[in-house]
Every structure is written in structure tokens, then in C-alpha cells.
Residue, then its C-alpha position, 0 to 999 in steps of 0.5 A: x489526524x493523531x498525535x505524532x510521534x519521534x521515531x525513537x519514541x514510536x519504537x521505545x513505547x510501540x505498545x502505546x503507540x497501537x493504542x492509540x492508533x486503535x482508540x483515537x485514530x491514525x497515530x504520525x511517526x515523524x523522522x528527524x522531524x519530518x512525517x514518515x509513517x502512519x500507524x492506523x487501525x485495521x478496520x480503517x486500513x480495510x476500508x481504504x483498501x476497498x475504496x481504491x480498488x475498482x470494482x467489475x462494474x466501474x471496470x466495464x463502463x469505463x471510458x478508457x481500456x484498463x488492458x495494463x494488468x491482462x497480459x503478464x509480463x514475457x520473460x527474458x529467454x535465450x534464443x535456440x540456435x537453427x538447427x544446420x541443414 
């Protein structure tokens, strides 16, 4: 992993901080001390990206139904009143 970086000091010299992040790889921005973020490179992010995102294949031959994202989520709606016979 890269340097790491105060916050005051990613914001004060962000310019630097992409460049680096560009030329030496992810670059830590810290919050009082503890690790917040992580400035790193496009190609890298894209990387990632497709890493964690299953392909058709994987899909299919899964062992395990992945049925969470087929059905959209109902909406809330107020009930129409019957009419009266």
C-alpha cells in the first residue's frame, strides 16, 4: 500500500495526492489518525470492479438461487376503497 496521507493534507495538496496515487499505487487518507479512504488509480478501481461482479457463466452454474435482484421491490400504495353494492 501507499504513503498515508492526514486529511488536512490530502485536501491541502490533493494534486500530489493524485499523483501519486497514479504513479506509486493506492495512496491512505487517514481521520484523526485512523484509515478512512483510498485514493487509487482507474485502471486498478476497474479492475476491482469486474473482479467482484459474477459473470452469466458463474451465475448459472451456481449451487445457490441468486433470485434477490430479479423482482423489483412492491411499492407502498393506498388500497381503493370497494365500491358499495
Amino acid at each position: 500500500m501507499g504513503k498515508s496521507w492526514p486529511v488536512q493534507d490530502a485536501k491541502a495538496r490533493f494534486s500530489e495526492l493524485l499523483e501519486c496515487a497514479v504513479a506509486e499505487g493506492p495512496q491512505v487518507v487517514t481521520k484523526r489518525g485512523v484509515e478512512t479512504a483510498v485514493l487509487l488509480p482507474i485502471e486498478q478501481w476497474r479492475r476491482l470492479e469486474r473482479m467482484a461482479r459474477p459473470n452469466l457463466k458463474d451465475l448459472l452454474l451456481a449451487s445457490e438461487a441468486r433470485t434477490e435482484n430479479l423482482t423489483p421491490p412492491r411499492r407502498s400504495r393506498r388500497r381503493r376503497t370497494p365500491p358499495a353494492l
